[in-house]
PDB file of N, CA, C, O and CB in Angstrom:
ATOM      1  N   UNK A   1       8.071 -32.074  18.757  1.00  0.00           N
ATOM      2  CA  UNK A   1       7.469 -31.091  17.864  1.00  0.00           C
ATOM      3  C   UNK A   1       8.583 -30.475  17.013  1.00  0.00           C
ATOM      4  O   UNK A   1       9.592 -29.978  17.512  1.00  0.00           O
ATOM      5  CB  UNK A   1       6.691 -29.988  18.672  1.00  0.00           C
ATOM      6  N   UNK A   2       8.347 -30.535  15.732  1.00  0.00           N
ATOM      7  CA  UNK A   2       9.247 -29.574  14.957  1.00  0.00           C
ATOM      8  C   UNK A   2       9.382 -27.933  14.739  1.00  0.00           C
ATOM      9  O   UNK A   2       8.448 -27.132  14.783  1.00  0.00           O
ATOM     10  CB  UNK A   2       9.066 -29.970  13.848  1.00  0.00           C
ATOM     11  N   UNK A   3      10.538 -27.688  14.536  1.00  0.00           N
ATOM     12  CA  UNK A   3      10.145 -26.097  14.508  1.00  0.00           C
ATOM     13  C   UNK A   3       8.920 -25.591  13.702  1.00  0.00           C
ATOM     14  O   UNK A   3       8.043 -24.793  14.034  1.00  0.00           O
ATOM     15  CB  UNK A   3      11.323 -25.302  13.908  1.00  0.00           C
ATOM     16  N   UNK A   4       9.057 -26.096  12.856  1.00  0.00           N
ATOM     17  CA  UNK A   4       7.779 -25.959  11.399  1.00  0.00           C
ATOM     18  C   UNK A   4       6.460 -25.727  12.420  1.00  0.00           C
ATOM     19  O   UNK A   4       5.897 -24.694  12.785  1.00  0.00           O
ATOM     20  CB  UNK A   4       7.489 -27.888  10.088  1.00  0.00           C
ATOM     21  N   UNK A   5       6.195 -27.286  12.747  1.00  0.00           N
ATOM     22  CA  UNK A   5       4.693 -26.922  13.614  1.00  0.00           C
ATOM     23  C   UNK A   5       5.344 -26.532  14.970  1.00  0.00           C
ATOM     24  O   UNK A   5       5.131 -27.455  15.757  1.00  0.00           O
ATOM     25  CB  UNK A   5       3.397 -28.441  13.852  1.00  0.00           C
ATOM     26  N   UNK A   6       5.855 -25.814  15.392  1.00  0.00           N
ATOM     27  CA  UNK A   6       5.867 -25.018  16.574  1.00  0.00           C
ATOM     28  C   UNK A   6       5.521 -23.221  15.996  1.00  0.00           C
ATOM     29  O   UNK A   6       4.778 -22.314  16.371  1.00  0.00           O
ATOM     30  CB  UNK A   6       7.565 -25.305  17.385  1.00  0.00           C
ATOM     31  N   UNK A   7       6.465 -23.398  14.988  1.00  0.00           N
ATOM     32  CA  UNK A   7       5.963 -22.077  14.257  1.00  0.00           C
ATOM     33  C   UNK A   7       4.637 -21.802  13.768  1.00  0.00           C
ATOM     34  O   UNK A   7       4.445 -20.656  13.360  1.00  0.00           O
ATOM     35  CB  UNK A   7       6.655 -21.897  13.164  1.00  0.00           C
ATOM     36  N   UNK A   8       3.881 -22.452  13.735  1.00  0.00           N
ATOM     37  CA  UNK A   8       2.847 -23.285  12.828  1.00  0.00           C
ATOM     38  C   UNK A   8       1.511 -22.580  14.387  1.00  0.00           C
ATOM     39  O   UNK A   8       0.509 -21.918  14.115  1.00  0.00           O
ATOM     40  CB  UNK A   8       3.367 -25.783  12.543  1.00  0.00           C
ATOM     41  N   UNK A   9       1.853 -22.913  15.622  1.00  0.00           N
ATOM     42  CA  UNK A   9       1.172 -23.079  16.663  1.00  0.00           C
ATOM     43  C   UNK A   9       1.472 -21.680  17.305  1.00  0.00           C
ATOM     44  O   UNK A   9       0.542 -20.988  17.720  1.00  0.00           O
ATOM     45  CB  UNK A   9       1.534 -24.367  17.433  1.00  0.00           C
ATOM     46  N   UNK A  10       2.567 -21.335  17.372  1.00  0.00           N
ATOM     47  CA  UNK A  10       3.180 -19.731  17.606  1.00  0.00           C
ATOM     48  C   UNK A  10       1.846 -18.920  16.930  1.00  0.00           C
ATOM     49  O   UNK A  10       0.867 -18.391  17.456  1.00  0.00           O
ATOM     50  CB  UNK A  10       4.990 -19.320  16.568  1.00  0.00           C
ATOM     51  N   UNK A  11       2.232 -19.058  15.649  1.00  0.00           N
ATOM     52  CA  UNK A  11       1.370 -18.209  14.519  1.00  0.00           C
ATOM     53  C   UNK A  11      -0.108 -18.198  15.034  1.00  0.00           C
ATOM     54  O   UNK A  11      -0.777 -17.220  15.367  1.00  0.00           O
ATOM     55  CB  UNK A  11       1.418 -18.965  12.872  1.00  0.00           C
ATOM     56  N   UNK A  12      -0.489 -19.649  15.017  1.00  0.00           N
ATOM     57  CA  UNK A  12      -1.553 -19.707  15.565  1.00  0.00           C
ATOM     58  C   UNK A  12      -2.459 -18.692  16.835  1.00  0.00           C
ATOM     59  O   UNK A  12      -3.465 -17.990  16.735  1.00  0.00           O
ATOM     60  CB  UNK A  12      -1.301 -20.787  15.851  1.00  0.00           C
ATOM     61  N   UNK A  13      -1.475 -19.048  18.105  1.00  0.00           N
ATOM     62  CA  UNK A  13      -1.806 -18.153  19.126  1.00  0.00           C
ATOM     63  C   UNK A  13      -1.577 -16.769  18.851  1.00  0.00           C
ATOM     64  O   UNK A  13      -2.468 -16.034  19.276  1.00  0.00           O
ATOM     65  CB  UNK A  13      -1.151 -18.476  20.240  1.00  0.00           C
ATOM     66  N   UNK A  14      -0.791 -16.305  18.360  1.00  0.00           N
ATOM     67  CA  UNK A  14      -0.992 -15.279  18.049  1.00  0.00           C
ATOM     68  C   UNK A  14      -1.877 -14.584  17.103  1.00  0.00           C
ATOM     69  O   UNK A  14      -2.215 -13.409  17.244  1.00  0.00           O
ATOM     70  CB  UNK A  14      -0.188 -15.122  17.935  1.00  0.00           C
ATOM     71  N   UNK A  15      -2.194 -15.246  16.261  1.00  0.00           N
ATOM     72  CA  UNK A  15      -3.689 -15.080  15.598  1.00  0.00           C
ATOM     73  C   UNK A  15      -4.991 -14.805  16.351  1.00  0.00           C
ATOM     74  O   UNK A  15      -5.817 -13.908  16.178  1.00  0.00           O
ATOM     75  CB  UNK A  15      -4.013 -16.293  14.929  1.00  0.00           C
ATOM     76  N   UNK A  16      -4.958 -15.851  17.268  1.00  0.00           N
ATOM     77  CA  UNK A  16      -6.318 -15.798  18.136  1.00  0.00           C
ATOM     78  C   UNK A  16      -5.967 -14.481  19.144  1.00  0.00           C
ATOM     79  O   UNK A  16      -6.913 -13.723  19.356  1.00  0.00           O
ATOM     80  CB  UNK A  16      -6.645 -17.455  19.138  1.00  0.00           C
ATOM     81  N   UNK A  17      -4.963 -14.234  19.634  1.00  0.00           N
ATOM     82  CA  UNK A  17      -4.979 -12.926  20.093  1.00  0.00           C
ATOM     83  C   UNK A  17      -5.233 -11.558  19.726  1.00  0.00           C
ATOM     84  O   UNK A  17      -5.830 -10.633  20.277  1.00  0.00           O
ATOM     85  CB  UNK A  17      -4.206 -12.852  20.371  1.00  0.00           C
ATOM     86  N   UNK A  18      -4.292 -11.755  18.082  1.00  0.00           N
ATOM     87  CA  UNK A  18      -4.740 -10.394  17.734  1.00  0.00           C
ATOM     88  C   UNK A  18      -6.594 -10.549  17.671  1.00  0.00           C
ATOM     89  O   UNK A  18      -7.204  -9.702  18.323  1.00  0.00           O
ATOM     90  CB  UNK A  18      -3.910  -9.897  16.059  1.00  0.00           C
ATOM     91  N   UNK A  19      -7.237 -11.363  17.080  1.00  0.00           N
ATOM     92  CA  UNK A  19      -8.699 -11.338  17.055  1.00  0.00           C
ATOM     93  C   UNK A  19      -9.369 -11.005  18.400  1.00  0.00           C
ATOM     94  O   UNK A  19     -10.364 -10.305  18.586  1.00  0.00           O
ATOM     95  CB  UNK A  19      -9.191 -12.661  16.588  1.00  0.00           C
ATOM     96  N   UNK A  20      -8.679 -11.597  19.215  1.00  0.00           N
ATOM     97  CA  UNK A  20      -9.426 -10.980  20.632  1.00  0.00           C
ATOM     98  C   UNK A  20      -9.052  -9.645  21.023  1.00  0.00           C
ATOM     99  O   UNK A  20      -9.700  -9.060  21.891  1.00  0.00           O
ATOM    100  CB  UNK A  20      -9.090 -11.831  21.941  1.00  0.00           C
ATOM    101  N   UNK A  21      -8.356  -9.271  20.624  1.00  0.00           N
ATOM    102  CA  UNK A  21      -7.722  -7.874  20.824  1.00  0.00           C
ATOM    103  C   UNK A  21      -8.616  -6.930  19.893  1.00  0.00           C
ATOM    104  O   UNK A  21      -9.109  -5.842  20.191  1.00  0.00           O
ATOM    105  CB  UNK A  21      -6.010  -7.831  20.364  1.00  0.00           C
ATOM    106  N   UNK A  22      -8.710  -7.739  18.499  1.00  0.00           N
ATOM    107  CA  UNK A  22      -9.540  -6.252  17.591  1.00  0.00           C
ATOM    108  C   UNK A  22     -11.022  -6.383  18.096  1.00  0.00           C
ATOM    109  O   UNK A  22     -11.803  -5.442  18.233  1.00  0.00           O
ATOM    110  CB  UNK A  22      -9.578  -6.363  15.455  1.00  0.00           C
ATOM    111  N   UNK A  23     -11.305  -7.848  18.377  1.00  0.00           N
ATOM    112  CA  UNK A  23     -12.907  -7.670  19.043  1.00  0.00           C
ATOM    113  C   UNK A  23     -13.201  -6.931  20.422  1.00  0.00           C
ATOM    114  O   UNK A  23     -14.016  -6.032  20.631  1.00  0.00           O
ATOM    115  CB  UNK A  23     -13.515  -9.141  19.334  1.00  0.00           C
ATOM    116  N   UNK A  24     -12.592  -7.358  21.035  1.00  0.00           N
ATOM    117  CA  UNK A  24     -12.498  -6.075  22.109  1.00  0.00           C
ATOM    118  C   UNK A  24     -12.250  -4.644  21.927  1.00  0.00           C
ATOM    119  O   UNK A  24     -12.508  -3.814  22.799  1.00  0.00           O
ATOM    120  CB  UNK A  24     -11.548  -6.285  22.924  1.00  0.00           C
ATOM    121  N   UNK A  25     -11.747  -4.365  20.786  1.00  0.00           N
ATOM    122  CA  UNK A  25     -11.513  -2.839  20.437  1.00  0.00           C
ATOM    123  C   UNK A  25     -12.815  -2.424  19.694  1.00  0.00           C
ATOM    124  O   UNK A  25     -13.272  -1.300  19.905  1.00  0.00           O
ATOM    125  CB  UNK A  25     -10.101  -2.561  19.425  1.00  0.00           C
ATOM    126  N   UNK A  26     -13.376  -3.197  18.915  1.00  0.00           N
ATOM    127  CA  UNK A  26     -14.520  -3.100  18.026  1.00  0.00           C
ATOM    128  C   UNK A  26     -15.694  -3.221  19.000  1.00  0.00           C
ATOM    129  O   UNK A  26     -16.570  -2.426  18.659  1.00  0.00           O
ATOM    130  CB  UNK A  26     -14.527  -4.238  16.846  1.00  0.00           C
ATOM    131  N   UNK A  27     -15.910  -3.665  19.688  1.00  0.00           N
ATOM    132  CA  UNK A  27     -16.839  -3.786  20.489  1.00  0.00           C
ATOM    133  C   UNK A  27     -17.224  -2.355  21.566  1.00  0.00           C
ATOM    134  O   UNK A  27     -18.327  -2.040  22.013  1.00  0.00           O
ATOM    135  CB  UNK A  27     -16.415  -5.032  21.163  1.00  0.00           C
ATOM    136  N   UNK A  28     -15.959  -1.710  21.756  1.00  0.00           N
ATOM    137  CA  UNK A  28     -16.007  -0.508  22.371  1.00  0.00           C
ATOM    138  C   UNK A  28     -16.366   0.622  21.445  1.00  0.00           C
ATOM    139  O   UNK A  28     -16.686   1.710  21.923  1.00  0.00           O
ATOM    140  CB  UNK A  28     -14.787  -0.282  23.001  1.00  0.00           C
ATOM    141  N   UNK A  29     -16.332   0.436  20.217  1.00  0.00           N
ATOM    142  CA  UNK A  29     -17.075   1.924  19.286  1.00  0.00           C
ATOM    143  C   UNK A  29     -18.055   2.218  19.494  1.00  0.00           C
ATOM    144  O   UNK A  29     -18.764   1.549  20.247  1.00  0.00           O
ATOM    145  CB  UNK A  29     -17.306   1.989  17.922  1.00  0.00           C
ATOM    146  N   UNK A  30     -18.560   3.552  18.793  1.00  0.00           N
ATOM    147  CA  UNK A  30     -20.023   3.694  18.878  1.00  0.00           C
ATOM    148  C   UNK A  30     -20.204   3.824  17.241  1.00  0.00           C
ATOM    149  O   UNK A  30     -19.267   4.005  16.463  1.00  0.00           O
ATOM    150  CB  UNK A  30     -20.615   5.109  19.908  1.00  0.00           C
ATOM    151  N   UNK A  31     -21.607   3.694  16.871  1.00  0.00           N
ATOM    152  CA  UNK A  31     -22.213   3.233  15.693  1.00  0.00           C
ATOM    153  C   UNK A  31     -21.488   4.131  14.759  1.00  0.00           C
ATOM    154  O   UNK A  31     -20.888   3.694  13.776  1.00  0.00           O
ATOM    155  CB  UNK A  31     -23.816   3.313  15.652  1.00  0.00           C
ATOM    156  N   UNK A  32     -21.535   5.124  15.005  1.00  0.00           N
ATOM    157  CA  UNK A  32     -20.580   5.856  14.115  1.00  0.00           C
ATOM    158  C   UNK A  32     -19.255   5.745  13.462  1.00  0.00           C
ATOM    159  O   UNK A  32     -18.836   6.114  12.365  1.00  0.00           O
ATOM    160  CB  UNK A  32     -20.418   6.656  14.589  1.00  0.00           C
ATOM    161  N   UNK A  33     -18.655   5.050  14.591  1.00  0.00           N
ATOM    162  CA  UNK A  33     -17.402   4.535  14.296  1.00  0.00           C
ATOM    163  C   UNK A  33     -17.008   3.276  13.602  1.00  0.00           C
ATOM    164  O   UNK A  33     -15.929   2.941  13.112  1.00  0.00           O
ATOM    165  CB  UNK A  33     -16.894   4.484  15.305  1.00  0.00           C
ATOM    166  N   UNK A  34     -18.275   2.599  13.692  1.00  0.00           N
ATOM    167  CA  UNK A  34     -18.190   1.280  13.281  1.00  0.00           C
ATOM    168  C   UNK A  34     -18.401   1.608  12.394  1.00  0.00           C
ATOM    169  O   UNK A  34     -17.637   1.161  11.538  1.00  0.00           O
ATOM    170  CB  UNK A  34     -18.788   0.259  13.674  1.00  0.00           C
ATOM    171  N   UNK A  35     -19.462   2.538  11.890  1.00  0.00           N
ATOM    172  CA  UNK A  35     -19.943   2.637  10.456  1.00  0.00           C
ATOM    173  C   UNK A  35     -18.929   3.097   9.327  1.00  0.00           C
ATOM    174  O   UNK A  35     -18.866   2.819   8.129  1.00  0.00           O
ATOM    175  CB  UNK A  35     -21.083   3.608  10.440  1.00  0.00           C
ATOM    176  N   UNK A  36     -18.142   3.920  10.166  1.00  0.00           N
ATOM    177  CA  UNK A  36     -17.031   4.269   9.607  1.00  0.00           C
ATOM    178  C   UNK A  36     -16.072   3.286   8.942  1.00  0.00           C
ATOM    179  O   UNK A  36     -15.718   3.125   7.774  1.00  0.00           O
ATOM    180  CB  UNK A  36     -16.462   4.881  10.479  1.00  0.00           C
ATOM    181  N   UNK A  37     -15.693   2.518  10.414  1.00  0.00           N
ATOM    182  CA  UNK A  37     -14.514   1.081   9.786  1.00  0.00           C
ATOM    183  C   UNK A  37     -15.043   0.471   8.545  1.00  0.00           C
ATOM    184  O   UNK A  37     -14.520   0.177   7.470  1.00  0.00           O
ATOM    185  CB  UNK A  37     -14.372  -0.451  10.962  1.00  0.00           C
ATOM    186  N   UNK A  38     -16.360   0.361   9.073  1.00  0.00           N
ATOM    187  CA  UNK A  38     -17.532  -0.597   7.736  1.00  0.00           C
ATOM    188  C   UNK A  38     -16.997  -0.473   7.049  1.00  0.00           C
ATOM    189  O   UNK A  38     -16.297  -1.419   6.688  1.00  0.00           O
ATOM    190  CB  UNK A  38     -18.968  -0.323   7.134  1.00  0.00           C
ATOM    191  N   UNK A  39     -16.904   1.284   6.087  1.00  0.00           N
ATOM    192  CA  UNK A  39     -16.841   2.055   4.963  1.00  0.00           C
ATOM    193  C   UNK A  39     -15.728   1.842   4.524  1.00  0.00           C
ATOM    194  O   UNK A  39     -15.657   1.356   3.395  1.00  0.00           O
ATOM    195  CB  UNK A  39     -17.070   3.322   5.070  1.00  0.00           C
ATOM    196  N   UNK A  40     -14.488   2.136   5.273  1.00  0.00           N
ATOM    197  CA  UNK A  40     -13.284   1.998   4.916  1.00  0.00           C
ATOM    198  C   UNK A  40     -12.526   0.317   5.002  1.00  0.00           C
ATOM    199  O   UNK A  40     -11.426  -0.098   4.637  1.00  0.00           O
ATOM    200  CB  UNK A  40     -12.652   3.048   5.786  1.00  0.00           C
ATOM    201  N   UNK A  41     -13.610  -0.295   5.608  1.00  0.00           N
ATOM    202  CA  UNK A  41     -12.908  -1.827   5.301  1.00  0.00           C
ATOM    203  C   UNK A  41     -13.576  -2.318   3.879  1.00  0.00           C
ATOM    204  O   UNK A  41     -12.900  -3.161   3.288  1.00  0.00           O
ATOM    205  CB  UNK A  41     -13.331  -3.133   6.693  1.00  0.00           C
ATOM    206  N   UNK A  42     -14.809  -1.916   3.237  1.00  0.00           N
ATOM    207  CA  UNK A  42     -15.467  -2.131   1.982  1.00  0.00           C
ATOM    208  C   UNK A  42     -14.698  -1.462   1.319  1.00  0.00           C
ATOM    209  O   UNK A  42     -13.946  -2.323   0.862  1.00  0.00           O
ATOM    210  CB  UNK A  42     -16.830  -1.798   1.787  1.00  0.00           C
ATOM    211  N   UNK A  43     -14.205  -0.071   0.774  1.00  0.00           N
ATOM    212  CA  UNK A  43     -13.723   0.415   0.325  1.00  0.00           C
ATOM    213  C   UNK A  43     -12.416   0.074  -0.100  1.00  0.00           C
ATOM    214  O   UNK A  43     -11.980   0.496  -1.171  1.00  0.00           O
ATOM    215  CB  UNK A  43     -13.946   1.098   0.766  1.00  0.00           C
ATOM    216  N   UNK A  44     -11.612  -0.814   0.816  1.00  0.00           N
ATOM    217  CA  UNK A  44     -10.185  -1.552   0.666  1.00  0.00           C
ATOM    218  C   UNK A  44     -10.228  -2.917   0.233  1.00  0.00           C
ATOM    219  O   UNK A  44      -9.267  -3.640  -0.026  1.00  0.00           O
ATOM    220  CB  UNK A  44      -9.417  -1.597   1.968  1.00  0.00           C
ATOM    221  N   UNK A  45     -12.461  -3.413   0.142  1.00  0.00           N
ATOM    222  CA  UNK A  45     -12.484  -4.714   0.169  1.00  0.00           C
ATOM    223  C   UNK A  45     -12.305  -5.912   0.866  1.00  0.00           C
ATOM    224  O   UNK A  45     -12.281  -7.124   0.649  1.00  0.00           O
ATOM    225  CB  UNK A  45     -12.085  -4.816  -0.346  1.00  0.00           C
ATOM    226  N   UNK A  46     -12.176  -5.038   1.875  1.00  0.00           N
ATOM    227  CA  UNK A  46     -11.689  -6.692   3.348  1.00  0.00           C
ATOM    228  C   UNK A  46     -13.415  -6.902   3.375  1.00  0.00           C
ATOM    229  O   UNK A  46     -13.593  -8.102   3.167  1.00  0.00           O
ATOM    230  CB  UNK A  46     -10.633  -6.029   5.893  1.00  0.00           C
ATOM    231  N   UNK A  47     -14.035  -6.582   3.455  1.00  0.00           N
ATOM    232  CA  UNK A  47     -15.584  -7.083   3.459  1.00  0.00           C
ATOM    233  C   UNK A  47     -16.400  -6.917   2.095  1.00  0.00           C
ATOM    234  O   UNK A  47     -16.377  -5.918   1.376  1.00  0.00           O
ATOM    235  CB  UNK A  47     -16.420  -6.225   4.588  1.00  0.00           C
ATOM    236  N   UNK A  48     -17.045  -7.959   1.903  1.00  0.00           N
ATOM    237  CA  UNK A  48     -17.449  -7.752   0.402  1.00  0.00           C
ATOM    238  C   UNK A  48     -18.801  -7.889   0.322  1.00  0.00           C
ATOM    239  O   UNK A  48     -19.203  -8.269   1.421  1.00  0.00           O
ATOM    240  CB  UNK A  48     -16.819  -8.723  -0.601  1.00  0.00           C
ATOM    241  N   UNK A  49     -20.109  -7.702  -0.813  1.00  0.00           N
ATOM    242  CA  UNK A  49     -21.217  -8.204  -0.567  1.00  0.00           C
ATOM    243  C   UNK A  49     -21.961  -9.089  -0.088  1.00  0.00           C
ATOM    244  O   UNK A  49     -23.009  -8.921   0.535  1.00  0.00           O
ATOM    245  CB  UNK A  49     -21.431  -8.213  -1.041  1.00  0.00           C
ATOM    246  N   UNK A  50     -21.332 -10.267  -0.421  1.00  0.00           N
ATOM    247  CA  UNK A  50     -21.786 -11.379   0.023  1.00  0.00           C
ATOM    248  C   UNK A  50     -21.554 -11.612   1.785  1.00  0.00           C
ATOM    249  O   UNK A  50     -21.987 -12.596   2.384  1.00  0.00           O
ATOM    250  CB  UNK A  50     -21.087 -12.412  -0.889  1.00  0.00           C
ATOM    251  N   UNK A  51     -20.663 -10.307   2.530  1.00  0.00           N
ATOM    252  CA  UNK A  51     -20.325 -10.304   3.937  1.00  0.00           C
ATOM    253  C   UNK A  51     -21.594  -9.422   4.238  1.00  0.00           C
ATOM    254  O   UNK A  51     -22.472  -9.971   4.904  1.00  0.00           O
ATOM    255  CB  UNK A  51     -18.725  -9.679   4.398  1.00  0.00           C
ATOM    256  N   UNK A  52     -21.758  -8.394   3.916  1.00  0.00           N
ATOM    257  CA  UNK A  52     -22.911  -7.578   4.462  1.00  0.00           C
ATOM    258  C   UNK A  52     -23.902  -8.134   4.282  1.00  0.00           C
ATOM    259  O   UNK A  52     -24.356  -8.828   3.372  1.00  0.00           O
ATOM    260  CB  UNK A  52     -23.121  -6.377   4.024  1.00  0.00           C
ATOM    261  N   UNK A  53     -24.529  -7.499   6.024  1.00  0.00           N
ATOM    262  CA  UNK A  53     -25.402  -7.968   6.727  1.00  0.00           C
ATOM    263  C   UNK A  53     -26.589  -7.035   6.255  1.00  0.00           C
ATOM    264  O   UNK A  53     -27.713  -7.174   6.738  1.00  0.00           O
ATOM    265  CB  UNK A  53     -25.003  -8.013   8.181  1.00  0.00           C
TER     266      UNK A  53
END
């Protein structure tokens, strides 16, 4: 394996962690809070129309 794709696979796992990490954090809010992130993740644009549900 080269460093490239070892770095490549590093990145990787660590990707899937942080996601399991924010879904587990997101999953513990209450509606309020979520509604909140909602607001302020639309507002910065990380979620856009075509994402809302």
């Amino acid at each position: 394996m080269t460093k490239f794709q070892r770095f490549e696979k590093d990145q990787e796992l660590r990707r899937e962690e942080l996601i399991r990490n924010i879904e587990y954090s997101i999953s513990q809010l209450s509606v309020a809070e979520l509604e909140s992130l909602y607001y302020d993740m639309m507002t910065k644009q990380y979620v856009g129309k075509n994402q809302e549900g």
